[in-house]
N, C-alpha and C positions, 0 to 999 in steps of 0.2 A: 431478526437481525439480518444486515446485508451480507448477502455471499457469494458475492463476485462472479466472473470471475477477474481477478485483479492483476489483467498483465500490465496495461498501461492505465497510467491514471494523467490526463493532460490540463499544464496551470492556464489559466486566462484570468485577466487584471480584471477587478471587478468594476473599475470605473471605465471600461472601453466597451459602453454596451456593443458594440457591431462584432467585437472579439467576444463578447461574452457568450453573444448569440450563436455566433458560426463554432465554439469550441466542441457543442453538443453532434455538430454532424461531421468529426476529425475520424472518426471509428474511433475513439479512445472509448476502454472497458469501465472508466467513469472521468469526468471531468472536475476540477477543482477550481472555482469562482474563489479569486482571490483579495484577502483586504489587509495582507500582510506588506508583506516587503515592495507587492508591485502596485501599493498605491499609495501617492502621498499623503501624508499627516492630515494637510487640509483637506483632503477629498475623503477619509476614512468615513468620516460619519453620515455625510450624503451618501455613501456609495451601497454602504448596506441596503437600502430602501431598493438598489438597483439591480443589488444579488438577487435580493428575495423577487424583485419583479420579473427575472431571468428565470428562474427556478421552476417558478410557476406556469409557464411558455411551455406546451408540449413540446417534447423530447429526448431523442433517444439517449441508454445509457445512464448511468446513476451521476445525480449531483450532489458534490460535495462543496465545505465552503474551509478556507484556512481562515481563520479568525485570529488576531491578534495575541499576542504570547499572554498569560495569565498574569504576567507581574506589569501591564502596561495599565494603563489609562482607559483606553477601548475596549479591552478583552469583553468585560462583564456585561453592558451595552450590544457589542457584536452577537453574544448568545443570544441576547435578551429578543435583538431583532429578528435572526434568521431562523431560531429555531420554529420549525412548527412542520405540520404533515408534506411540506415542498419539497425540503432538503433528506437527504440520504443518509449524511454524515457529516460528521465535523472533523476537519485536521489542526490539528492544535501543535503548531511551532514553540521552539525550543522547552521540549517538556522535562522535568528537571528533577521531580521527585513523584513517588507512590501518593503524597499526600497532594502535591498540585491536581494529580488525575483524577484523585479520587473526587474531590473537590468540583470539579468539573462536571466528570460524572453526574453528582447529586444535585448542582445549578442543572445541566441539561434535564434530568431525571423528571425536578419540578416543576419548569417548564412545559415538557409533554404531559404530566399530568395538568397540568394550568389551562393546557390548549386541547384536552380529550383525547390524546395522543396514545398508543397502546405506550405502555412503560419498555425503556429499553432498547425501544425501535431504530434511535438514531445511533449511527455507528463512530465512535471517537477514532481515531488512528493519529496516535502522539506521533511528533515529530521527536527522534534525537539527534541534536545537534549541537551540543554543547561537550566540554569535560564531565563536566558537573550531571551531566541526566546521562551520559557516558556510565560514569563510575555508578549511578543508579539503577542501571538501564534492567538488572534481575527483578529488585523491589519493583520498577513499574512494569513490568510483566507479569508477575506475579501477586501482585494486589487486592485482587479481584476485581478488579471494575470489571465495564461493557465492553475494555477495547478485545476487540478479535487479532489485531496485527498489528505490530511496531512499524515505522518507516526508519530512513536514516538522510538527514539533511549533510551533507558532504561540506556545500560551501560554508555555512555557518562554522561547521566545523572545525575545518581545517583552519578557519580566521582565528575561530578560538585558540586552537593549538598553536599556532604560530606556523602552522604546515607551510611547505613550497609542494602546491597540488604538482602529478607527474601525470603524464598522459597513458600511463601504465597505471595510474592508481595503486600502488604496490603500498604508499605509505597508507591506504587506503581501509589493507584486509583486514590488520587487529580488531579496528573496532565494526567491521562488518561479520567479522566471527562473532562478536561477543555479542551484539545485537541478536545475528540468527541463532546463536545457545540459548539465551535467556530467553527466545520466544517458542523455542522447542520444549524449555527446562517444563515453562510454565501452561503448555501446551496450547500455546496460543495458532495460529495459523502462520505460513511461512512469511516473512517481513518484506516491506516494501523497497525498493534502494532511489536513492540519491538521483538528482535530475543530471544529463551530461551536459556540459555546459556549452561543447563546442557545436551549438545547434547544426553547422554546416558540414560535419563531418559525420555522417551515417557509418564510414567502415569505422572509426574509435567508437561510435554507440552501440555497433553489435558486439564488439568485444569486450567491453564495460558491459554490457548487459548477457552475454555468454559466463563472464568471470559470476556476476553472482547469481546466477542462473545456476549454476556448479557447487557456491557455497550454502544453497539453500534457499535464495529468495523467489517469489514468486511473481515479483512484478518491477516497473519502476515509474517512476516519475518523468514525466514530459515538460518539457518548456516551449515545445512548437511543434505542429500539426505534422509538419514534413517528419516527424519521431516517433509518430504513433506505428505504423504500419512496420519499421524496424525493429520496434522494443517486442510488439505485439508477436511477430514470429521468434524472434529469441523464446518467447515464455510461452510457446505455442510447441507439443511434442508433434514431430515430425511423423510423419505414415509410417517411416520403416519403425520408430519406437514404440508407435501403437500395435503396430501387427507383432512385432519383438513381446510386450506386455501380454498380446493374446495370448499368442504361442505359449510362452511360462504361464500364464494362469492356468489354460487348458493342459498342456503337461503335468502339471504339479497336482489339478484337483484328481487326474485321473491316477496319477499317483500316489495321493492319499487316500484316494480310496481302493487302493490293494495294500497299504499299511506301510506307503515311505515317505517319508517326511525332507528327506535329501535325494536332488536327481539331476543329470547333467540334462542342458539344452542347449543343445549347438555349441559345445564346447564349452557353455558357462555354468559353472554348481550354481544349483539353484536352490535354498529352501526358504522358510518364513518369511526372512526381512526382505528376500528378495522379490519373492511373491505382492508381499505389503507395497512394494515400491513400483511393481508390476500395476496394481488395483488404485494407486494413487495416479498413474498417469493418463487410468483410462475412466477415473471420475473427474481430473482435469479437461479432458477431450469434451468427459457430458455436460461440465459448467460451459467451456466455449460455444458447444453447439447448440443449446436453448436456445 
């Protein structure tokens, strides 16, 4: 299974072979060839042949493909084509219920067994962006399928709900909390967030990307190459945090081992969970630096 690390993940239309080409060398921590929303109707079915011939292209960084929503026309077709040993993963927009993914799942599943594929391998990451896979969004975490992390589609959403988006995202946080619960509830890995839309404004995308950096998620979504290298340090811990992380781990083991399980460091109580949160940002540091 694929394991990131998943700060940025950057979209390219999958019928713009020259974007599709150049999206692999943006530094994003994986790329997403897309046959959803940024390609027309007429061009979805030629364009797959053109993912999969992109995919295939040595290349840094993982590739992923968004495939068409489950309830379209395409969707079944899109699998059928791209799945095989090329692709990384699949992101599957507006995902809506435990039984659509599962469903998905078991089509991918078949597939890799069909093409000698290890079982498994390919990694799903549901898009929610609807009410309706909102109000689902525990059950498709907890499922069981293959997915390792939820995302959360912003624009879809807010259409759906009738939102007026704010440049604060405030109307934003309920359903960014409720995503990163259900993907802790079901112990899934930290969720992906929403693309920021105003590609030319870098100082609103560190701070969109600081807010849920704070609520829990681990990465976000790109729409343009100039976003990669801003998301990327938001979801990147800083030196003084790593050496901060040392310090408590080294304090606390040498502390446990004279029999105290609670101890101040540098003016902060420190025990278990805090330690736990210490050892998760210094195995984020060892995904980055592979």
């Amino acid at each position: 299974m694929t394991r990131g690390p998943f700060r940025s993940l950057l979209f390219a239309p999958g019928n713009h072979p020259r974007k599709a080409e150049k999206v692999f060398a943006a530094g994003a921590d994986a790329a997403i060839l897309d046959l959803e929303d940024a390609v027309p109707v007429a061009e979805k079915a030629a364009t797959r042949a053109a993912v999969v011939e992109a995919l295939k292209r040595p290349r840094d960084g993982l590739g992923y493909v968004r495939v068409n929503a489950f309830d379209t026309e395409f969707h079944q077709e899109d699998l059928a084509e791209v799945v095989g040993p090329w692709v990384d993963g699949i992101v599957l927009p507006k995902a809506c219920s435990a039984a659509e993914l599962q469903a998905v799942d078991k089509q991918v599943g078949k597939l890799e067994r069909d093409r000698g594929m290890e079982p498994g391998g390919i990694d799903i990451v549901p898009i929610i962006e609807t009410a309706k896979g909102l109000a689902a969004v525990s059950d498709i975490a907890g499922c069981g399928s293959r997915t390792r992390r939820l995302s959360f589609g912003a624009v879809d959403f807010a259409a759906d709900m009738g939102m007026r988006p704010t440049m604060d995202e405030w109307e934003l946080t309920p359903a960014r909390a409720a995503i990163a619960l259900a993907s802790r509830v079901a112990r899934l890995d930290a969720p992906l967030d929403t693309v920021w839309v105003h590609y030319r404004d870098n100082d609103g995308l560190k701070e969109s990307a600081g807010r849920v950096r704070d609520l829990g998620f681990q990465g976000k979504f790109c729409i343009h190459p100039g976003q990669v290298a801003v998301v990327n340090e938001a979801f990147t811990p800083s030196g003084e945090e790593v050496a901060k992380a040392e310090n408590i781990i080294a304090a606390f083991e040498e502390a446990e081992a004279a029999g105290s399980a609670s101890i101040v460091v540098d003016g902060f109580f420190v025990d278990y969970p805090v330690v736990d949160q210490a050892r998760r940002t210094l195995e984020m540091m060892k995904m980055i630096s592979r």
